[in-house]
N, C-alpha and C positions, 0 to 999 in steps of 0.2 A: 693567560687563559683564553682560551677559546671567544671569540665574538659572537655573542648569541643576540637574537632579537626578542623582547618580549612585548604582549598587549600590552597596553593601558588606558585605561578610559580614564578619561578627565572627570572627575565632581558625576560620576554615572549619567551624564549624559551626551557630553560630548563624543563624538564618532571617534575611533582606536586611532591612535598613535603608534607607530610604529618606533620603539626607538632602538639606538645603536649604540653598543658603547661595552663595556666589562662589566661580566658578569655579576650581578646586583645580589642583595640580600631578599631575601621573600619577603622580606616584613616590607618593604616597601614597594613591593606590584599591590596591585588593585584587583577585586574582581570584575570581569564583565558580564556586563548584561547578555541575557539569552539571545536579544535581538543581534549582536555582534559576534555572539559565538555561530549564529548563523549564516553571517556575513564569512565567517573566516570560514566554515566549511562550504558554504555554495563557489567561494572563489578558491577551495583548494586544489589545486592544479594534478590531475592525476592521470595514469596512462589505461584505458578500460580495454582488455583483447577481448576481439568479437570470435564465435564460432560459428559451425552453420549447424543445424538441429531438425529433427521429422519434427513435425508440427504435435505427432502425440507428444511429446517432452515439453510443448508449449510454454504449457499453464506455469502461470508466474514469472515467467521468464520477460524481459525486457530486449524488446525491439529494435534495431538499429538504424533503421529506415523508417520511412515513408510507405503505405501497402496503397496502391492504384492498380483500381481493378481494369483488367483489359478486356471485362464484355459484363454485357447486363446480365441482372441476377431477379427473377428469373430470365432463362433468355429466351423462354418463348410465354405466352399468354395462357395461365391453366386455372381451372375450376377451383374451387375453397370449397367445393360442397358438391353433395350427388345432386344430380336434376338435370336440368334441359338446357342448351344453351340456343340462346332466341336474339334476334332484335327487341329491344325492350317495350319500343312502342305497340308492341303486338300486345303486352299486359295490359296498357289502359283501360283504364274503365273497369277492370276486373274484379268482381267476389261472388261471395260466395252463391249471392243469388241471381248474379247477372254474370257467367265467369265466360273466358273469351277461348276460341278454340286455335289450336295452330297443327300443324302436319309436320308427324317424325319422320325423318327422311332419313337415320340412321343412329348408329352409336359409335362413340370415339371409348378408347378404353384409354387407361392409363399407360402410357409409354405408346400408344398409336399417334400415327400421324393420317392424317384425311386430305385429301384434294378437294372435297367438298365444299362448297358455299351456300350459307344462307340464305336464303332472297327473305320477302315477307312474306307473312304466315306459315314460317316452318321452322324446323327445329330440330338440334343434334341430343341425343341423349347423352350425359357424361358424368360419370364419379369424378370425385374431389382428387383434382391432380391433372387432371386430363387438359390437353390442348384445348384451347379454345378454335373450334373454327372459322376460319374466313368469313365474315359479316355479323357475325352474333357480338351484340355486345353488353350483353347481361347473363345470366343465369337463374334460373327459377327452381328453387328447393323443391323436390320430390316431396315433401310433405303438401307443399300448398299447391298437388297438381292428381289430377286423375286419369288413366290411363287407358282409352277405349281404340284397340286396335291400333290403327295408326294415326291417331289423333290424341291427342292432350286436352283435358280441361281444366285453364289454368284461372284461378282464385284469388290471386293477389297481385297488387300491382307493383313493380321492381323498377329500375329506376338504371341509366346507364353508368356500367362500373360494377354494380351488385353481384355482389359473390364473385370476380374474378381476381385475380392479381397478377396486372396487367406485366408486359414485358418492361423489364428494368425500373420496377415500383420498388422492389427492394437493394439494389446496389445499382449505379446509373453508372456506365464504361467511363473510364476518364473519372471517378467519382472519387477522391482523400476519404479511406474507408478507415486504418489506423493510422496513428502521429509515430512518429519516432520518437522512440523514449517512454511509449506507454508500457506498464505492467501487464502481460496478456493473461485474460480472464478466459472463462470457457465458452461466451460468446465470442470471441475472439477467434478463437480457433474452431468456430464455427462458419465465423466468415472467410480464413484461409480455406478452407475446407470448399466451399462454397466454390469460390475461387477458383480453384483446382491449384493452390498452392502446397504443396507437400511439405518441403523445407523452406526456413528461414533463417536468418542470421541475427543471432541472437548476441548481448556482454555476458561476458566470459563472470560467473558469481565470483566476487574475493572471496580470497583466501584467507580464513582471521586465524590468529594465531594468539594465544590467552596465557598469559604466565600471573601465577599467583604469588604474592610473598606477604614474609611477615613471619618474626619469630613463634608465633602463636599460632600457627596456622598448621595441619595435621589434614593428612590424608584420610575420606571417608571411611576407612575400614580402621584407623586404628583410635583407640580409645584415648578422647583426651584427658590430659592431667590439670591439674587447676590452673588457672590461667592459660589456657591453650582451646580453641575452639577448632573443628572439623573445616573445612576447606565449603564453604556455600556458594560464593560468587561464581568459580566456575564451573558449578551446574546450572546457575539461575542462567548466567551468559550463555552459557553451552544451548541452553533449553529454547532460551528466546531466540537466536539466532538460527538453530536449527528447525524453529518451525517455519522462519522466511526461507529456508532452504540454501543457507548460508553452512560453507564446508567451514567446520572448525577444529582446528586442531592444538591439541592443552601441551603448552613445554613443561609442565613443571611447577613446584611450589621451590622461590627463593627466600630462602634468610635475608634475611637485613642485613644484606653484606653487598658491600658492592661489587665483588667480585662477584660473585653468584648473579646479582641479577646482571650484570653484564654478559653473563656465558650464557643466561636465557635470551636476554636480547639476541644475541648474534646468535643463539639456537632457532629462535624464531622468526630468524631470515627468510626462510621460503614462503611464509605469509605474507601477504598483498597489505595488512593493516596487524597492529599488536597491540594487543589491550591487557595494560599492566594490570592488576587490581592491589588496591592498598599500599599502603607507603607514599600517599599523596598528601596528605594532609602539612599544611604550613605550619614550624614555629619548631619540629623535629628537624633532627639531620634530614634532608629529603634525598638520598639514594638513588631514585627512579631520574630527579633532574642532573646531579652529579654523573650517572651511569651514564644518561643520554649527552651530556655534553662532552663526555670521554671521549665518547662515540661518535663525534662529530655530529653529536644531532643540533635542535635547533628548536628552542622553546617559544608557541606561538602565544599560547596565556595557560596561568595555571592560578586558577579558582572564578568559577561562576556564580555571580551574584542570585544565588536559589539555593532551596530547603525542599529535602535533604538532599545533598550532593555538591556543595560548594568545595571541596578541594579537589576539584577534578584540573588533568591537565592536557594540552594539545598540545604535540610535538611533530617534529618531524626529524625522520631521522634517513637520509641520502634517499631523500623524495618521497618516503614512504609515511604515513601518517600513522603515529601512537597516540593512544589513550590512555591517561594515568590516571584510573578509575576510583570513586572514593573505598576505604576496606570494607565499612557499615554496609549489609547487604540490602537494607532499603534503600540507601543512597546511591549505593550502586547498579542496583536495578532502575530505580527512577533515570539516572545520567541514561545508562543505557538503551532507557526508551527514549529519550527525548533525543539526545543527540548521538550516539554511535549505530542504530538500527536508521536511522535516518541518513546521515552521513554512506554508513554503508548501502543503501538503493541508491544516494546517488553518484558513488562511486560502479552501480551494475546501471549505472546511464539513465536509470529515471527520472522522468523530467519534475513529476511532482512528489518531492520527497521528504517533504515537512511533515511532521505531525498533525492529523485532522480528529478530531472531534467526532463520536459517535453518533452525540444524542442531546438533547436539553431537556433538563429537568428545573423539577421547584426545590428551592434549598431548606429543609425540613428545620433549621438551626441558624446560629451565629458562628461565622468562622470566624477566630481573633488572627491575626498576623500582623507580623511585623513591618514597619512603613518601609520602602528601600530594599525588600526581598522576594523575589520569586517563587509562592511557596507553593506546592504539589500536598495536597490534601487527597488522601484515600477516603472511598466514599462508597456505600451500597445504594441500592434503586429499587422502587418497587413502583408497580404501576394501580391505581385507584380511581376510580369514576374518571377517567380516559386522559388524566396526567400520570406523569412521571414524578414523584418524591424523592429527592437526593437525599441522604444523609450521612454525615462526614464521620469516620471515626478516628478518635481522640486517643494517640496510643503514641508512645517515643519514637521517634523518626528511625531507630536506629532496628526496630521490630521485623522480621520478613514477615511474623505470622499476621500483619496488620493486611498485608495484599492479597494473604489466601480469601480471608475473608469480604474481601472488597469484591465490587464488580466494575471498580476504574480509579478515576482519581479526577481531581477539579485543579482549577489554577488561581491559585489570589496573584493577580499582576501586583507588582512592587512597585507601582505607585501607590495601592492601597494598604489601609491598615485593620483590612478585611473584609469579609463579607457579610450582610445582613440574611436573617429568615425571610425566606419568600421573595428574593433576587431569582431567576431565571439563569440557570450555570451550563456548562458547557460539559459535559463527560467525557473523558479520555476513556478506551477500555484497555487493557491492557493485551 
């Protein structure tokens, strides 16, 4: 039989072992910790193609470079506000009952350019946007100034800087404006824009590809019969990953046959990643590891030490990374937030691709858990005399309708054997 390698974590705390050797029984792999299934997908070795893209297709997209701007922004010196541009120390001393006079010598409009110079006691008239000219180096709001002929009488005193924004105050030439590997936002593409950058080059989104199995398992449109449920995972999958703009594409519902799911696997070739759902779980004939080791794949761990989703599995199969997802749609959705929407950003090259935290709240309850488990607790929030109140609800892991209701989910870490009322938690949303 085929030489596979699997995790193992020693006594859960020691760092994975790699070992080598014939094909073992499940009853005796280990689960590992979240903290190592993280290790094994940041160091998963994968090939990302870049494209080049107009800047409108931006948003969301993940950068491949380094963005160095080659001139300041702005690149010339302009007004933030209508009124006057002056030497500032001409305002001293100025208000409303002693106010100081200066001489308008002209108007700059927005998109002119003036040969003119300042000297002292005079002054350019200018709307918000306009050139600053040559010696002025303030501006005096038309509200705090009165206008007699061609003189000004100006009422408050301003200060050098006021109201301009000076050349190269907001992107300086030579300036590290994006990182390589950021997610671009739509300030983002506001500073290409700036730039006068059009295109960039952008990681090419995987490709997911979703195969469902399970004798039980029935297409949404047809009616199940007792013991058989409708097909849920790959719409929750489908759902989640199409909102990060991840192409997906479904092979198929496989029976519990190993033939079957073997003809999905190698149907599901043209996908960049494969995510089995169901038929993961230890202690059954397990199919999905039999099919993949057929197949010359290659088991990296299969079961994570967390609630709900512990019989999940990492494989690889001729370089290419699967996920044998649990069938339970809670549990499958949990795995697939934590770690395959993650995994996947950082397979489209983003640099920070872990799960972060929304919000902190106050924990309205007692959460009980188990010592030794990583448990994902769904929770609602509401906000009251200017905190936030967590509270968790109490429903079988195995529920999807527990998430509709949620507005995230909390984490008992497995060192603990819970959480107390009025601890300070952390909110996932989903």
């Amino acid at each position: 039989m085929k030489r596979l390698r699997y995790l193992h974590l020693q006594k859960m705390k020691e760092l994975r072992v790699i070992l080598q050797g014939d094909l073992v029984s499940m009853d005796f792999l280990k689960s590992v910790s979240t903290k190592d299934v993280y290790e094994v997908l940041k160091n998963f070795i994968i090939r990302t193609d870049i494209e080049e893209i107009n800047i409108e297709y931006a948003y969301n997209r993940v950068i491949t470079h380094d963005v160095i701007s080659k001139e300041d922004v702005p690149y010339f010196s302009r007004s933030l506000v209508d009124g006057y541009a002056l030497k500032s120390k001409d305002t001293y001393g100025a208000k409303e009952t002693n106010p100081r006079f200066v001489n308008v010598i002209g108007e700059l409009k927005i998109g002119e350019i003036s040969d003119l110079k300042i000297n002292d006691g005079e002054c350019i008239k200018v709307s918000t946007g306009s050139m600053i000219p040559e010696g002025a180096d303030g501006v005096i709001m038309q509200e705090y100034t009165r206008e007699m002929l061609n003189i000004i009488e100006i009422t408050k005193v301003i200060h050098r800087g006021e109201n301009i924004c000076f050349k190269g105050d907001d992107i300086k030439k030579d300036e590290a404006v994006i990182e390589m590997g950021k997610r671009l936002d739509f300030f983002d593409m506001g500073i290409l824009a700036s730039l006068g950058i059009s295109k960039i080059e952008v990681y090419k989104k995987p490709k997911v590809s979703i195969i469902s199995t399970g004798d039980e398992i029935v297409d949404i449109n047809d009616h199940p019969k007792p013991g058989q449920i409708r097909d849920i995972n790959r719409y929750v999958i489908k759902g989640l990953l199409s909102r990060e703009g991840f192409v997906v594409r479904f092979s198929g519902i496989a029976r519990d046959n190993l033939k079957e799911i073997m003809e999905k696997i190698l149907l599901s070739g043209d996908g960049d990643i494969i995510l089995i759902s169901g038929g993961s779980s230890k202690g059954e004939r397990d199919y999905i590891v039999e099919a993949l080791d057929k197949l010359g794949g290659e088991i990296i761990f299969h079961g994570i030490n967390i609630k709900p989703g512990k019989p999940t599995i990492f494989a690889r199969l001729k370089d290419k990374p699967v996920f044998g997802l649990p069938g339970h749609p809670a549990s499958c959705s949990i795995v697939a937030l934590r770690f395959v929407l993650p995994f996947l950003k950082k397979m489209e090259g983003e640099k920070l691709f872990l799960p972060q935290s929304a919000y902190m709240g106050i924990l309205t309850s007692n959460v009980p858990s188990s010592l030794g488990i990583e448990e994902y607790v769904a929770v609602t929030s509401e906000k009251k005399f200017n905190k936030i109140f967590v509270t968790p609800i109490f429903t079988k892991s195995s529920l999807i309708s527990t998430f509709t209701k949620a507005k995230g989910y909390i984490i008992v870490p497995e060192d603990n054997e819970g959480l107390e009322k009025d601890e300070i938690v952390e909110v996932f949303t989903f």
